[in-house]
C-alpha positions in Angstrom: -7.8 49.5 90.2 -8.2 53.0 90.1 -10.2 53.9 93.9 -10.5 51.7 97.2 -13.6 53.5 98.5 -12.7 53.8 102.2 -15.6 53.8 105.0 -13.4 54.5 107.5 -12.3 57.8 105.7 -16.1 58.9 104.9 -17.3 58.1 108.3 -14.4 60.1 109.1 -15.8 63.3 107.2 -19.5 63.0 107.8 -18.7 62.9 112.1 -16.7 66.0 111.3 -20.3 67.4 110.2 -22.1 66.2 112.8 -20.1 67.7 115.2 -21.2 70.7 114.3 -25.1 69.8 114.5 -24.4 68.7 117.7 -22.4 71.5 118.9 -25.6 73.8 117.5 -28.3 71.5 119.6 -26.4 71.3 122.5 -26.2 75.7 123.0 -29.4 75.2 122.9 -29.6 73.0 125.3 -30.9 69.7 123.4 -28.1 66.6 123.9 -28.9 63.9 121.3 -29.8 61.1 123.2 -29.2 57.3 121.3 -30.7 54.2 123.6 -29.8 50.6 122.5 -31.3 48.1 124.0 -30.1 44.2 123.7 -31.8 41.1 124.5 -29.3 38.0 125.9 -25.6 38.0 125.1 -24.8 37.7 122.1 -21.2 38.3 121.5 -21.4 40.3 118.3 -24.1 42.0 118.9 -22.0 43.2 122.7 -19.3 44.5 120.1 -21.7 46.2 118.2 -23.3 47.9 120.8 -20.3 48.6 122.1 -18.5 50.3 119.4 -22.3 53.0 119.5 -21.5 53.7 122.8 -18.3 54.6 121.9 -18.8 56.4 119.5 -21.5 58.5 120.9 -19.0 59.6 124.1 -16.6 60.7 121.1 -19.7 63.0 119.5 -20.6 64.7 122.6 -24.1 62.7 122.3 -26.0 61.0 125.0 -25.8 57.0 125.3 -27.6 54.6 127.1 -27.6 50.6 126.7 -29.9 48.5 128.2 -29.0 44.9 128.4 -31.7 42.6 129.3 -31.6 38.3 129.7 -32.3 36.3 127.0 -35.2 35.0 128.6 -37.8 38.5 129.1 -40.8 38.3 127.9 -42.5 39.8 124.9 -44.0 41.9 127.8 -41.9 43.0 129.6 -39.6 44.0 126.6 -42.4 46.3 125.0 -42.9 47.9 128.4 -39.2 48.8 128.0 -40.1 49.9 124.3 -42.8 52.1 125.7 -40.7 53.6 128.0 -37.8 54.6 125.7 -40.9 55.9 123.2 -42.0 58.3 126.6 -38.2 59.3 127.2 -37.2 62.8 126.1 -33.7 62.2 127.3 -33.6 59.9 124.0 -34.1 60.7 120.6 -33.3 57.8 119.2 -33.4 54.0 119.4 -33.1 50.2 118.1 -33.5 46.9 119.6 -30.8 45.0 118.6 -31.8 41.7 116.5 -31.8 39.3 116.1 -34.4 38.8 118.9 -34.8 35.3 120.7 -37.4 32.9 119.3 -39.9 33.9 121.7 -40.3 37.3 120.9 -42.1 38.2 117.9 -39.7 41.0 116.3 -42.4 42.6 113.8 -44.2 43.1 117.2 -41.3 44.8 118.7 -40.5 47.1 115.6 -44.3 48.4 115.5 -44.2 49.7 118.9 -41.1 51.8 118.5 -41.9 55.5 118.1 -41.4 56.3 113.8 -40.4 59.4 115.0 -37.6 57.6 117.1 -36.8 54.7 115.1 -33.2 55.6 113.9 -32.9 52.1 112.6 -35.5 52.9 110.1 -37.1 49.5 110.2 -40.4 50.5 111.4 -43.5 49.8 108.3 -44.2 53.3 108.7 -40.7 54.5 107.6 -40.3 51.7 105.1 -43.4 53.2 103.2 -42.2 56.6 103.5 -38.6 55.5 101.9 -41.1 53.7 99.3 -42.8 56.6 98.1 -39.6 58.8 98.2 -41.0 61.0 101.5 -38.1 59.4 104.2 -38.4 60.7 107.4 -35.0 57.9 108.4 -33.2 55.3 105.7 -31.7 52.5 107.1 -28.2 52.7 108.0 -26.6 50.4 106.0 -28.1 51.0 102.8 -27.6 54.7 104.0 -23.8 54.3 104.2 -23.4 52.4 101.1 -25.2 55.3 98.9 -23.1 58.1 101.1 -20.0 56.4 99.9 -21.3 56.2 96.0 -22.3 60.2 96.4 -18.8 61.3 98.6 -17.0 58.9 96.1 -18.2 60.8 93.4 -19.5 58.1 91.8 -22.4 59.0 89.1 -25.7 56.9 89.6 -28.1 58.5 87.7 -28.8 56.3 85.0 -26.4 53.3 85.8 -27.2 49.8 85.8 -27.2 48.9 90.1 -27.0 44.9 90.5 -28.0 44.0 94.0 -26.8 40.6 94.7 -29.6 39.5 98.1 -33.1 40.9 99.1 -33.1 40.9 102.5 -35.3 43.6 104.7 -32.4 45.3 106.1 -29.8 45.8 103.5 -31.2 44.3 99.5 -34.9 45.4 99.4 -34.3 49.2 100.5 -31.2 49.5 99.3 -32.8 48.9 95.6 -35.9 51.2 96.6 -33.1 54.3 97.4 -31.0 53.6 94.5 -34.6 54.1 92.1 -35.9 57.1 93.4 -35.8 60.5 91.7 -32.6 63.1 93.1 -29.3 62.9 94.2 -27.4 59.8 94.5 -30.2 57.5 92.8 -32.2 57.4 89.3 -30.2 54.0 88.8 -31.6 51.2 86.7 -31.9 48.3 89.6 -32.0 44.5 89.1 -32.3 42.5 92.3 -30.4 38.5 92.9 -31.0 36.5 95.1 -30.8 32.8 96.1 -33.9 31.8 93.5 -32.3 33.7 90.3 -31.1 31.4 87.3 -27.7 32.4 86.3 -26.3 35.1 89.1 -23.6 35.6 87.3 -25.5 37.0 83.6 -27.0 39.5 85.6 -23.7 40.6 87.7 -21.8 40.9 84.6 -23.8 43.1 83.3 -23.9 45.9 86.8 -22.2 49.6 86.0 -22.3 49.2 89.9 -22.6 46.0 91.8 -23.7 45.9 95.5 -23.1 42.6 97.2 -25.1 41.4 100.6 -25.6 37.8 100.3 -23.9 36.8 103.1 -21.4 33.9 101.8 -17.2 34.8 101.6 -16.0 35.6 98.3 -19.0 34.5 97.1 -18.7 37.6 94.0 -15.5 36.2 92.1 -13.8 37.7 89.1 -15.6 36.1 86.6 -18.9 37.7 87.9 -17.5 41.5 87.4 -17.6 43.0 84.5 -14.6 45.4 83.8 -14.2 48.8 85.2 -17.4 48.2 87.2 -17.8 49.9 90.8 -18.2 46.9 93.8 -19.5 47.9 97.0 -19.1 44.7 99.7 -21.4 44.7 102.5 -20.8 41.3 103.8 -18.6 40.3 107.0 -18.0 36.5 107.5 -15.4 34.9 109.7 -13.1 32.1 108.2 -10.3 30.5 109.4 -6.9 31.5 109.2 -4.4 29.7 111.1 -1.7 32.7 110.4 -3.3 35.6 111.9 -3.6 35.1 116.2 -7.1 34.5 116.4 -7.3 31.7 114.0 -9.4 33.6 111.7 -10.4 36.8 110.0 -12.9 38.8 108.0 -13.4 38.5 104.3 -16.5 40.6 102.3 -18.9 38.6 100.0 -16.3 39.5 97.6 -13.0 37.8 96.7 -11.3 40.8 97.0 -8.6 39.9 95.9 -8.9 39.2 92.7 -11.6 41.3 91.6 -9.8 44.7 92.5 -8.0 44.3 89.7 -10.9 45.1 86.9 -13.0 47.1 89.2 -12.5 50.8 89.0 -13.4 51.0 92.4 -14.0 48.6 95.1 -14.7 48.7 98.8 -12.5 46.8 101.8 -13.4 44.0 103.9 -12.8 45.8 107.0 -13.4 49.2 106.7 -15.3 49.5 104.4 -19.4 50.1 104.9 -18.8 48.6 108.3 -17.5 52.0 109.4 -20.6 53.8 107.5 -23.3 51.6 109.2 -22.8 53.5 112.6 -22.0 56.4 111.3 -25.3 56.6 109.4 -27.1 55.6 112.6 -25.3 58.6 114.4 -26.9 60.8 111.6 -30.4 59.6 112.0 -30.2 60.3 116.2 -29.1 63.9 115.3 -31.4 64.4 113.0 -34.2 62.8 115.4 -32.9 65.5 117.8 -33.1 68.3 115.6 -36.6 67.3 114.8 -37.8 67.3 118.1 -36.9 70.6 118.8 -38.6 72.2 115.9 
């Protein structure tokens, strides 16, 4: 294996850019402002939210998180949408999902503000990343093409195998990855749980992007040599040696198939890193657009 395509190290350079956005909007007297709000208490969704905080305090940006019980209306919740929409204090915000079952989240995501939906999940910014006009791409998808581009990794003209379609990671990720310009014009072939044969088409990826959700799902056999392997999933299985009882393994048997990829991505740090990084990106550039 020739490259282990670090997130943590990419994140690493792109905050070093922001910085200096920020450093610019703030003499002139704009702080990016990045709201999350959550619904219940879900524990991973607390770390998540969490670790933007965090990382927003490190940036010199403005964080708020609003935590709200698992049982508020549909209501009351857009009311709390409408406010963060009529806040110039924020720039930038999501609602963390997944929602309860009583809230209808297409409802939710259509009353965020485009202009403030950093998550880039609202229709109106899914048709804009359609037609090649983005005004935000969403963060994951994001990340993973950052890494391909700061990896130096050539697209233009590769065969991309996505391997799951879902809304926030497969479907845009394959709509980026086809566009005309830097860090795209790739040949794309979308998997997913209905294809016959996942592993003829794998096989066959210059570049394979995983996001299916299942560990080591993606083994050896499924690679074809010296392709590039970008991992997006994180699942939990046990592991009675390490002190929790379990640990985090990609879609990817790792393992194994770093030995005939040229270049391959961790399970952690890898596009974990890049998601929040990506979503610190959009907030600043939310910011700069507001002031112009």
């Amino acid at each position: 294996m020739s490259g282990l395509i670090s997130g943590n190290e990419i994140s690493l350079s792109i905050y070093g850019e922001l910085k200096e956005r920020i450093a610019a909007l703030r003499s002139k007297g704009t702080v990016p402002g990045l709201a999350v709000v959550l619904v219940g208490e879900d524990p991973a969704s607390q770390v998540y939210v969490r670790m933007k905080g965090k990382k927003c305090e490190e940036l010199g940006m403005h964080s708020v998180t609003i935590v709200v019980p698992a049982d508020t209306s549909e209501k009351d919740l857009l009311k709390k949408v409408d406010e963060l929409n009529n806040d110039s204090k924020i720039h930038g915000f999501l609602i963390q999902l997944p929602l309860p079952k009583h809230i209808d989240e297409d409802k939710v995501i259509n009353a965020i503000d485009p202009k403030k939906d950093v998550d880039g999940f609202h229709p109106q910014n899914v048709g804009r990343m359609l037609i090649g006009d983005p005004m935000f791409l969403p963060a994951t998808p994001a990340g993973v093409q950052q890494m391909l581009i700061r990896s130096n990794i050539d697209i233009a003209g590769k065969h991309v195998v996505i391997v799951g379609r879902s809304n926030i990671v497969g479907k845009p990720m394959a709509a980026m990855l086809m566009q005309k310009g830097k860090g795209a014009d790739a040949t794309v072939t979308v998997v997913h749980s209905r294809t016959k044969d996942i592993q003829e088409h794998t096989r066959r990826a210059d570049i394979l992007i995983v996001a299916i959700g299942k560990a080591r799902f993606i083994t050896k056999d499924m690679v074809k040599e010296g392709a590039v392997v970008i991992d997006v999933g994180t699942n939990r299985i046990d592991d009675p040696t390490t002190e929790k009882g379990s640990r985090l393994v990609g879609d990817v048997d790792f393992e194994n198939v770093k030995n005939i990829a040229s270049a391959i991505t961790p399970v952690p740090g890898g596009v974990g890193p890049m998601t929040i990084c990506m979503l610190m990106f959009n907030t600043v550039t939310a910011a700069e657009r507001s002031i112009k």
